[in-house]
C-alpha positions as CSV (number, residue, x, y, z in Angstrom):
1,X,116.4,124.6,132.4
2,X,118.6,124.7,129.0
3,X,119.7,121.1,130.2
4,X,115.9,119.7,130.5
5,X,115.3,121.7,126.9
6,X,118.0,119.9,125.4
7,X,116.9,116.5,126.8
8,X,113.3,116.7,126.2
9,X,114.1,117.6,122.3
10,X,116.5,114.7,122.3
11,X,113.3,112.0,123.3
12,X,111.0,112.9,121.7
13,X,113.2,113.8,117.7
14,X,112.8,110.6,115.8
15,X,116.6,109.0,115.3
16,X,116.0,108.8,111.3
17,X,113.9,111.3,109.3
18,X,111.3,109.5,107.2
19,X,109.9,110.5,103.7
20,X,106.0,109.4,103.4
21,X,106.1,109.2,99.4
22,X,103.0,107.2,98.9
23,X,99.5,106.2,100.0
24,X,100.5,103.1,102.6
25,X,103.7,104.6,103.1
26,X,105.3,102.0,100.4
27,X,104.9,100.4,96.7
28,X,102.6,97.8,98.4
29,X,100.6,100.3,100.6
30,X,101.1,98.0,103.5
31,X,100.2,101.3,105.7
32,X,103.1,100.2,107.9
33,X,106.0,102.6,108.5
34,X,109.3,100.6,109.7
35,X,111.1,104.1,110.5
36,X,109.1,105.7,113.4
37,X,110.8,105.9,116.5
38,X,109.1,108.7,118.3
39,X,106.1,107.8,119.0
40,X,105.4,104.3,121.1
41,X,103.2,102.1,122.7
42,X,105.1,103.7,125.7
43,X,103.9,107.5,125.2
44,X,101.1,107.6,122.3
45,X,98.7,108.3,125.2
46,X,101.0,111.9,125.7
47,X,99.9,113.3,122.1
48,X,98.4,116.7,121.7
49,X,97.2,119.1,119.2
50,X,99.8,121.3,117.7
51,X,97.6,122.5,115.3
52,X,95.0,122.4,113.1
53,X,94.1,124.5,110.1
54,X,91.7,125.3,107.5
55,X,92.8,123.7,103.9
56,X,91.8,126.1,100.9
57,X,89.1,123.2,100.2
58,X,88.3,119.3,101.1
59,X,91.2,117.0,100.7
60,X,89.8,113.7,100.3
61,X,92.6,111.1,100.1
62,X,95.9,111.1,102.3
63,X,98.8,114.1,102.4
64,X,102.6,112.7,101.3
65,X,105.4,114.0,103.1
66,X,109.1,114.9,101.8
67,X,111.8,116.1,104.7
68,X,114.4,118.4,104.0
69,X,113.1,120.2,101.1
70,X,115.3,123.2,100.3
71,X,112.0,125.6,99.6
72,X,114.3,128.8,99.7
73,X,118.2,129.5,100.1
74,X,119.2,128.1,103.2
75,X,115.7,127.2,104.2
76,X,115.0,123.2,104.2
77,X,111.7,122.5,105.7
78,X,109.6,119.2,106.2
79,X,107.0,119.6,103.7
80,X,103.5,118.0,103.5
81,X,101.4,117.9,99.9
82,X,97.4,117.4,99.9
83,X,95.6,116.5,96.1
84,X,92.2,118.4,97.1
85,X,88.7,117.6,95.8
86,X,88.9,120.2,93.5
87,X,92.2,119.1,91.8
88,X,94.6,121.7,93.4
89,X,97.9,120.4,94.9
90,X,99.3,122.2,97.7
91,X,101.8,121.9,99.8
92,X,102.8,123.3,103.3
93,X,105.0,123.5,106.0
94,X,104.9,120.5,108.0
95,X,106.4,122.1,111.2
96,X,103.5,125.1,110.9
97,X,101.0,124.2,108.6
98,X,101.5,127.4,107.0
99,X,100.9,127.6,102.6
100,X,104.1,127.1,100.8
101,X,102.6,127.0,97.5
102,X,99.0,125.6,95.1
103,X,98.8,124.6,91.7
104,X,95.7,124.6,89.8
105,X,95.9,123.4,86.2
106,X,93.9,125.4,83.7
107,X,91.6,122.2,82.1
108,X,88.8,122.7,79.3
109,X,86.2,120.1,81.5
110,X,83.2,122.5,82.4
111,X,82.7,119.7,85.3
112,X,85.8,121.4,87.1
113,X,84.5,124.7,85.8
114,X,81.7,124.8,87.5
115,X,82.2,122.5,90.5
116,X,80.4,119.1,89.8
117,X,83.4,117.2,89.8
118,X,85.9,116.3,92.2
119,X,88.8,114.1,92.9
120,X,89.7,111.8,96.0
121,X,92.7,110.6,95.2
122,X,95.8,111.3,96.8
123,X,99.3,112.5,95.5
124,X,103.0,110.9,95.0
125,X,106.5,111.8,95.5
126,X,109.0,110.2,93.0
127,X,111.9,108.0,94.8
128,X,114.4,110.7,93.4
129,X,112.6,113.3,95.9
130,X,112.3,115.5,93.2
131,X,109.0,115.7,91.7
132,X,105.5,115.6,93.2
133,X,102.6,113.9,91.0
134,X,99.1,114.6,91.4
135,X,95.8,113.8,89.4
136,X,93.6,117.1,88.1
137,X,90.2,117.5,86.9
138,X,90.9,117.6,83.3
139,X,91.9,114.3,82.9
140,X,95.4,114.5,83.5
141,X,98.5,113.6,85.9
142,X,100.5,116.7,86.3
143,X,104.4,116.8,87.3
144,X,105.7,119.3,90.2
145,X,108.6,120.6,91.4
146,X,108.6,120.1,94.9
147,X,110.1,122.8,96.3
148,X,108.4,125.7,94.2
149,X,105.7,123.7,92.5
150,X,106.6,124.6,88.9
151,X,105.0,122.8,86.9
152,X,107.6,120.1,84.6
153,X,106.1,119.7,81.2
154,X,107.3,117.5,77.7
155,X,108.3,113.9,77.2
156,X,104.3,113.1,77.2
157,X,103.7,115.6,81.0
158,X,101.4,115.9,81.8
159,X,100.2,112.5,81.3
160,X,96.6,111.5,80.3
161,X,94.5,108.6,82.0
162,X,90.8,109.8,81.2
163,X,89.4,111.2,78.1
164,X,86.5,111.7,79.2
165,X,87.0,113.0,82.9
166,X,83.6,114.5,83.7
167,X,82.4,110.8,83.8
168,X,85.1,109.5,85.0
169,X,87.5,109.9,87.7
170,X,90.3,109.3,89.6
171,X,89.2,108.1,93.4
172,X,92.5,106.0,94.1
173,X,95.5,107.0,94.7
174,X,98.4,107.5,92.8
175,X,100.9,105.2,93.5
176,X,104.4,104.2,92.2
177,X,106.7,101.2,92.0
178,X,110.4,100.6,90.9
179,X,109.6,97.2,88.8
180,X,112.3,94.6,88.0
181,X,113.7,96.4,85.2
182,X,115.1,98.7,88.0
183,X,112.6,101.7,86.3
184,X,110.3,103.5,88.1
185,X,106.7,103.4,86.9
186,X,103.6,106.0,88.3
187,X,100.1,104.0,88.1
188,X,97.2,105.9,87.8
189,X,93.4,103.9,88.7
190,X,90.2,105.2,86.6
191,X,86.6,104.0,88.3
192,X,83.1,105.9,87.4
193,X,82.4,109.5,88.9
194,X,80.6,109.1,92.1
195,X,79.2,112.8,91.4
196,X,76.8,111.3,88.8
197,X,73.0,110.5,89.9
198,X,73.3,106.9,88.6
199,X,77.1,106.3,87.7
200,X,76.0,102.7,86.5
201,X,74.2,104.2,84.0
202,X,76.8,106.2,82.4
203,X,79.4,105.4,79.5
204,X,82.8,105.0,81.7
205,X,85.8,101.8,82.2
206,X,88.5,100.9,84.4
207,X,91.8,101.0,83.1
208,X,95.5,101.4,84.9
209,X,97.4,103.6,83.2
210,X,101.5,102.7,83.4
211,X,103.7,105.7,83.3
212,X,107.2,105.5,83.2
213,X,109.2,107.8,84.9
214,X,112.2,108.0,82.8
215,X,110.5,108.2,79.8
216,X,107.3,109.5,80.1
217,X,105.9,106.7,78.0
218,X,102.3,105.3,79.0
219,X,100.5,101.6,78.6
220,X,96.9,101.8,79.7
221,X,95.2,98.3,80.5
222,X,91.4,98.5,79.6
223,X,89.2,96.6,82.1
224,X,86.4,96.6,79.9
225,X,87.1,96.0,76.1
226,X,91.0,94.9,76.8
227,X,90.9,93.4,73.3
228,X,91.7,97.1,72.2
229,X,94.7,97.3,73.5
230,X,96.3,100.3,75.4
231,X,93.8,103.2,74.3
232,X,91.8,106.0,76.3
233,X,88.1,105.9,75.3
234,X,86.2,108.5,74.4
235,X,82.3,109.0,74.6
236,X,80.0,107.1,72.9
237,X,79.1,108.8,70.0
238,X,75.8,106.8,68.4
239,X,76.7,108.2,65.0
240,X,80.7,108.2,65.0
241,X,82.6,109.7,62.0
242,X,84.5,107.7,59.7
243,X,87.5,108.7,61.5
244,X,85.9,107.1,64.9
245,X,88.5,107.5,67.8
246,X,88.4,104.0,70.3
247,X,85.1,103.2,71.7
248,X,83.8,100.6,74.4
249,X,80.4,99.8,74.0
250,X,78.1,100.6,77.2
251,X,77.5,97.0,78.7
252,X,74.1,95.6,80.3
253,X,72.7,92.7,81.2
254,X,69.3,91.1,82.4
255,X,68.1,90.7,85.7
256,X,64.3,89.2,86.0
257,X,63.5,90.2,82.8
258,X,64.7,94.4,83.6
259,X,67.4,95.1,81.3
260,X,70.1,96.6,83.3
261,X,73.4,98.9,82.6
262,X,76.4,97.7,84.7
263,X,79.3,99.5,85.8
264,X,82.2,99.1,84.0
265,X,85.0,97.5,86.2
266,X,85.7,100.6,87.8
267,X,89.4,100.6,90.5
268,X,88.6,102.7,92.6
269,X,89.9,100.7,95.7
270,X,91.8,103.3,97.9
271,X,94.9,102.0,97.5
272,X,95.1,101.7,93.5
273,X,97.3,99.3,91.9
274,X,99.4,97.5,94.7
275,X,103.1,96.3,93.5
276,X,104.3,92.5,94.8
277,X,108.2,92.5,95.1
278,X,107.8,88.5,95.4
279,X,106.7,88.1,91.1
280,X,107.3,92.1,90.2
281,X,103.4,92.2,89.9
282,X,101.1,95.1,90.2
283,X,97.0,93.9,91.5
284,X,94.2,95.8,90.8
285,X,90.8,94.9,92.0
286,X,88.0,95.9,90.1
287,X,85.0,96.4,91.0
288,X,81.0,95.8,89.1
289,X,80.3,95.4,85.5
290,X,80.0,92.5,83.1
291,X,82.7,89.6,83.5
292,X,83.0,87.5,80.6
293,X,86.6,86.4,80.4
294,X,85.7,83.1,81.3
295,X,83.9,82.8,78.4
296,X,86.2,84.2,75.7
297,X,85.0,87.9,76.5
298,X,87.3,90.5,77.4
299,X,85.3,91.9,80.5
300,X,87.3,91.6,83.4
301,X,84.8,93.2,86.4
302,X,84.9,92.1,90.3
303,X,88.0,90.4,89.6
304,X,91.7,91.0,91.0
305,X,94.1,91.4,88.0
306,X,97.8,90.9,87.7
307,X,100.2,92.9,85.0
308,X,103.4,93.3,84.6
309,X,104.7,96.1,87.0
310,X,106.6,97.1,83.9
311,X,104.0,97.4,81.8
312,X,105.7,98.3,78.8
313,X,104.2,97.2,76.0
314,X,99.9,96.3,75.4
315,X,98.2,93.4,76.5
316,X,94.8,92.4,76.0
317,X,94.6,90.4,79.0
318,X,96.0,89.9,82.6
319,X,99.3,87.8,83.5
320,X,96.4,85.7,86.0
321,X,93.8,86.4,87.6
322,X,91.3,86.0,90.9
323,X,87.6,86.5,90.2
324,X,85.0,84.7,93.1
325,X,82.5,82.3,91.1
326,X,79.7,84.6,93.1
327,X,80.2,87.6,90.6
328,X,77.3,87.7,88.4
329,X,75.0,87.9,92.0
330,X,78.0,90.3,92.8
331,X,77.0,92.7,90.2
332,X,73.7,92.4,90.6
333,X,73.4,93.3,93.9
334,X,76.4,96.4,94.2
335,X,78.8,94.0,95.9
336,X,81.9,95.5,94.2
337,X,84.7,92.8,94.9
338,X,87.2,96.0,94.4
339,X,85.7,98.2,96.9
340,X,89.4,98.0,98.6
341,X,92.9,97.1,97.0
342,X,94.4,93.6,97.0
343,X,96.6,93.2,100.4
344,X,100.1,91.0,100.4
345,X,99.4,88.5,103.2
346,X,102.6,86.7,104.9
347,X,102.2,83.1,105.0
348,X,101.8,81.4,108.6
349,X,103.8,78.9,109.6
350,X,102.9,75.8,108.3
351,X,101.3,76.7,105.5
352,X,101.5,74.9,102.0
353,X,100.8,78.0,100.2
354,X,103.1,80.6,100.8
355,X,102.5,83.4,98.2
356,X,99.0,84.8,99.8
357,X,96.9,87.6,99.2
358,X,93.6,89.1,101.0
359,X,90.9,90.9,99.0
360,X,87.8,91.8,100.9
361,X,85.2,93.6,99.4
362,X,82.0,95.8,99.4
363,X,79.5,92.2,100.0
364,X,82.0,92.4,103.7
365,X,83.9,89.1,102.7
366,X,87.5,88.2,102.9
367,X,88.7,86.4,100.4
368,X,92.8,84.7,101.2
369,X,94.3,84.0,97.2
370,X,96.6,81.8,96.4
371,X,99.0,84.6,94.1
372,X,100.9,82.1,92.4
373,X,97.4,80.4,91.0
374,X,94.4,82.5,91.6
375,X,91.7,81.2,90.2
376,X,93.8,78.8,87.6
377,X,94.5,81.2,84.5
378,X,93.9,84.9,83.5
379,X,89.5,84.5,83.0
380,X,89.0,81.4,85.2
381,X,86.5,81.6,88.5
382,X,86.7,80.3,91.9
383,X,90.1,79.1,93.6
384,X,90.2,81.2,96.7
385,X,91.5,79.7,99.8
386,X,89.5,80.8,102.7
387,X,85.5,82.8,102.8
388,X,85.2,84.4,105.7
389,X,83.2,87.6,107.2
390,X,84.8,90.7,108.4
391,X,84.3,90.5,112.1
392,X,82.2,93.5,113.1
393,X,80.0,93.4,109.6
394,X,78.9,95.4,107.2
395,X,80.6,96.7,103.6
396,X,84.6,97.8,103.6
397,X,85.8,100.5,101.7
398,X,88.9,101.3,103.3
399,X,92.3,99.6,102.8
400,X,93.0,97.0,105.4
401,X,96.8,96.0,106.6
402,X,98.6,92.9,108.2
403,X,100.4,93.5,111.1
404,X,102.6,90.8,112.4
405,X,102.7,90.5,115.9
406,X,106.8,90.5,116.7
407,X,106.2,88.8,120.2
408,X,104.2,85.5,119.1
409,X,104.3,86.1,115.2
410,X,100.7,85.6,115.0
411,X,99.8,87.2,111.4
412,X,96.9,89.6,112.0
413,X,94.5,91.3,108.9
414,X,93.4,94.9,110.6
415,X,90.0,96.0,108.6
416,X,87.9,99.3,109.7
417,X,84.9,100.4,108.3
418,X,81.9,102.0,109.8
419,X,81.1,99.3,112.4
420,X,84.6,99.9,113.7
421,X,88.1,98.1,113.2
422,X,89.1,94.5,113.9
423,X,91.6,92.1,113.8
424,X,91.9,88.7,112.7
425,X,94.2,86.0,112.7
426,X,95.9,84.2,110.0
427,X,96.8,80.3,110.6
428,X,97.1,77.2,109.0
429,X,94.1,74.9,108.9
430,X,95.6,71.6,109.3
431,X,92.1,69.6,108.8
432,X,92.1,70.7,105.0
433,X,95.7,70.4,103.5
434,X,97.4,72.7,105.9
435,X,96.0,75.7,103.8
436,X,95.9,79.5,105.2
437,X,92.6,80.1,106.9
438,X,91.6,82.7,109.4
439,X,90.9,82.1,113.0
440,X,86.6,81.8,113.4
441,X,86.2,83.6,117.4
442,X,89.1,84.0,120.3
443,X,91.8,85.7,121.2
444,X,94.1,86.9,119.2
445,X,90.8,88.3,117.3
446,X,88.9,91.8,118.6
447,X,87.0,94.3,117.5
448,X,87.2,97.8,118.7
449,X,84.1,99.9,118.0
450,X,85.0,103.1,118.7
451,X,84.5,105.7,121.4
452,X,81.5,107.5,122.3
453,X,81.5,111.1,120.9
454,X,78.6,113.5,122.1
455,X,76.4,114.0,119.6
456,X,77.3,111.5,117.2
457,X,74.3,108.7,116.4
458,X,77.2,105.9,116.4
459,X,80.6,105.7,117.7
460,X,82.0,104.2,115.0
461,X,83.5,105.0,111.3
462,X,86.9,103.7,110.2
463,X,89.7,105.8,107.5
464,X,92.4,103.2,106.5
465,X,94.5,101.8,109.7
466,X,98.4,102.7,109.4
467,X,100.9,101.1,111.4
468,X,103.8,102.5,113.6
469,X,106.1,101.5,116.0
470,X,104.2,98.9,117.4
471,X,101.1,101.3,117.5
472,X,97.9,100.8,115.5
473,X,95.7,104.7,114.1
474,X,92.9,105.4,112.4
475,X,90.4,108.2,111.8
476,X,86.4,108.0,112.0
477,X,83.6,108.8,113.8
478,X,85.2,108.7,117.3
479,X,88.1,111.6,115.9
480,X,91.5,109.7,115.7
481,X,92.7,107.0,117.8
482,X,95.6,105.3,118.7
483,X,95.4,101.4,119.7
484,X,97.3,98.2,120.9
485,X,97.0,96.3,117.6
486,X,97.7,92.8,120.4
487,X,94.2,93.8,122.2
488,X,92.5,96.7,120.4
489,X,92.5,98.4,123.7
490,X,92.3,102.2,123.0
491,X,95.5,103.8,124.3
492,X,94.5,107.5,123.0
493,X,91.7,109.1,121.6
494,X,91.4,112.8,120.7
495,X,87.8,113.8,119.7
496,X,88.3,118.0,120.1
497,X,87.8,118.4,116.5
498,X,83.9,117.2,117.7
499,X,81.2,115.7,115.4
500,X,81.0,117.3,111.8
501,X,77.0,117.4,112.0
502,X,74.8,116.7,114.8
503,X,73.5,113.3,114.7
504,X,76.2,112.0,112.3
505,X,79.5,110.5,111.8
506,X,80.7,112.4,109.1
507,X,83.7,114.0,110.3
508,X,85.6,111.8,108.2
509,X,84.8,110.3,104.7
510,X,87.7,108.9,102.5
511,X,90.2,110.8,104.2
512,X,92.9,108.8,105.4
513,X,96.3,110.0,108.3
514,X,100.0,109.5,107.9
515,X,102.3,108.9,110.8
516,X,106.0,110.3,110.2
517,X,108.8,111.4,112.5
518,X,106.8,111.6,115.7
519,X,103.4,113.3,114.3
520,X,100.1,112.7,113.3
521,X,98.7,114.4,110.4
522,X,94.7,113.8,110.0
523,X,92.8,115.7,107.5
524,X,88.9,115.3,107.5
525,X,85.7,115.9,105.6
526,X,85.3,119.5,106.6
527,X,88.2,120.7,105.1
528,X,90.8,120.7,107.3
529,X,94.5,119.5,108.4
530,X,94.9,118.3,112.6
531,X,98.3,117.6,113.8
532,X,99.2,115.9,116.6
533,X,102.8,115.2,118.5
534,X,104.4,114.9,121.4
């Protein structure tokens, strides 16, 4: 019996322990881990539920995990780390699930006081494995210890990114990179606050903040109003002292004869900034408000925007940038192009364009981008590649992934949303100048809609897919599921966690699962963690 003990430990321990330090597991938030060895196409149909526990509130984004974390003398645990709606960070014991420790910053923003704000972004472990990052309601990015959680102050922590933070918010996720410079930088993503009755309405812009990690020295680029320079607005005040701190004036436009406010280029893609080893590049993807770049403005909405992923010193505008000559209709009609992050596409064979990327957005559109061009220089329009609609319809929110099939090296882009998850090929188009184009109907192409869950009004609903050891997961409507990114055939499906509310599919919202060292760990909208392994 010891002998079978010993041998059933030995399958099913992964050979490498992994660290999960990011949203999409890496800098580019490819949602692909290269290190899982436990779990396979071979026994993913054999997970079960280890456990599943109630989180002290709603976490929103997706955890991070650290191995080996020396939380007391001669106690090293796995540990996972949750940013929760309400700002906390906590982290617990991967193995159990049991509360190691919470942080709650003590802000002066009466939105976190009383409760009508929240966060749904998602946390980030420095490269060094020392320090755990997470955004808070008062406007800040706060620096943890990660085995005690004390909190690491001076040398600018914690860090700023909104001054006004009760109309404004942080929905991406944090995310770092370790740039060309060989220096790590933390990038923090500011959109509108979705808590608001009519966020268009209200005084807020995008801006990526740039932290250094060595340093603690910030640059802020200002989607809206990037002729200022790195600053933090502050509320428009229609009678401004003398002394008047940096403003951005709301913008609006006209739309048959209604004057209009617009949103203000908010990234609040889920994914944040995304880093691009190929040019040391960071993308954002904004998402409605005015663009007038093209026109000697400094408005830079529904666009994707590359900086420096050093971003050292202030710019007032992009390196380049992407922005589809369909934005003003884009605007109008709440098509944010940045309703997902920009995703690195490898090129297929073939192709005479080999730097590529894929931004699809809330209008349901994927967009392949010629990196190197764009759309010509930083405030042009138009250039894209390839226009073509996400398979099963309807608007994206989550982050989509390429996945390249090691068998027949067919390039597939893997979207879900709440018409289910798909898969689409990337080839070269011979007829028009041997560009990248995607593959209209046939196989290698499917769409997976889900399973049936009793009770629910559609089977469908779709977190952001992650990659693993050959085996494709996501979360939504039809609980989690495992799938054969070749077919889309469901290889397991777990829906004991049941519907969230009769008739819905809201048992998951923006909520997003990590797969590391042979588990699954899937929090969802009701506040709580499930774990699955072997």
């Amino acid at each position: 019996m010891r002998a079978f003990a010993l041998l059933v430990a030995a399958v099913a321990a992964p050979a490498v322990a992994a660290d999960w330090l990011q949203f999409g597991f890496d800098a580019s938030h490819s949602g692909t881990n290269p290190s899982e060895t436990a779990l396979s196409p071979a026994n993913v149909s054999q997970l079960r539920l280890l456990y599943s526990v109630a989180l002290p509130a709603k976490a929103e984004g997706a955890p991070v995990l650290l191995t080996k974390v020396g939380v007391a003398k001669k106690s090293k645990k796995d540990v996972l780390y949750l940013t929760l709606r309400n700002g906390t960070l906590i982290a617990l014991d991967a193995a159990t699930g049991q509360q190691l420790w919470s942080q709650y910053p003590a802000g002066s923003n009466p939105c976190a006081a009383n409760g009508g704000c929240f966060t749904t972004s998602s946390p980030a472990i420095d490269p060094g494995r020392q320090y755990v990052y997470s955004y808070a309601l008062d406007g800040y990015v706060h620096k943890y210890r990660v085995a005690d959680g004390g909190e690491v102050t001076g040398r600018g922590w914690p860090e700023l990114v909104s001054a006004k933070p009760d109309i404004e918010a942080e929905s991406a996720a944090l995310g770092f990179a370790t740039a060309g410079d060989r220096k790590t930088y933390l990038y923090a993503t500011i959109s509108s606050a979705p808590w608001l009755p009519d966020f268009g309405g209200y005084d807020y812009q995008g801006h990526v903040t740039a932290i250094s990690l060595a340093t603690g020295k910030q640059i802020t680029f200002n989607v809206t109003c990037s002729d200022q320079g790195s600053v933090h607005f502050v509320k428009n005040d229609p009678n401004p002292p003398v002394s008047a701190k940096p403003d951005c004036a709301k913008q609006s436009f006209t739309n048959n004869g209604q004057t209009l406010s617009t949103g203000d280029g908010g990234i609040w893609g889920r994914g944040g900034a995304v880093y691009d080893p190929v040019n040391d590049r960071i993308y954002v993807s904004t998402g409605n408000g005015l663009f007038d770049a093209n026109n000697g403005g400094h408005n830079w909405s529904d666009s994707v925007l590359a900086l420096p992923a050093a971003l050292t010193s202030a710019r007032t505008a992009p390196l380049n940038s992407y922005t589809p000559v369909e934005y003003q209709s884009m605007m109008y009609y709440n098509n944010d192009l940045g309703s997902t992050s920009m995703v690195l596409v490898p090129a297929p064979a073939g192709s005479s364009r080999t730097h590529i990327g894929m931004q699809v957005g809330k209008d349901s559109y994927m967009r392949l981008i010629d990196l190197g061009i764009m759309s010509g220089a930083a405030g042009g329009t138009g250039g894209d590649l390839f226009v073509g609609g996400v398979p099963q319809g309807n608007e994206v929110k989550t982050q989509p992934l390429v996945w390249t099939n090691p068998a027949t090296h067919a390039i597939m882009l893997i979207v879900a949303n709440n018409f289910g998850i798909s898969a689409t090929q990337v080839i070269t188009d011979p007829a028009n100048g041997n560009l990248p184009a995607l593959r209209g109907s046939g196989p290698p192409n499917w769409i997976n809609p889900g399973v049936a869950v009793a009770g629910s009004a559609t089977s469908t609903g779709g977190s952001s897919p992650v990659i693993a050891n050959g085996v494709l997961y996501y979360t939504g409507g039809s609980g989690v599921l495992a799938l054969d990114p070749v077919s889309g055939a469901t290889l397991w499906n777990d829906t004991s966690m049941g519907v969230a509310d009769a008739g819905t599919t809201t048992r998951f919202h923006k909520q997003s699962l990590i797969v590391v060292n042979g588990r699954v760990y899937a929090p969802d909208n009701q506040g709580n963690l499930w774990v699955y392994g072997l």
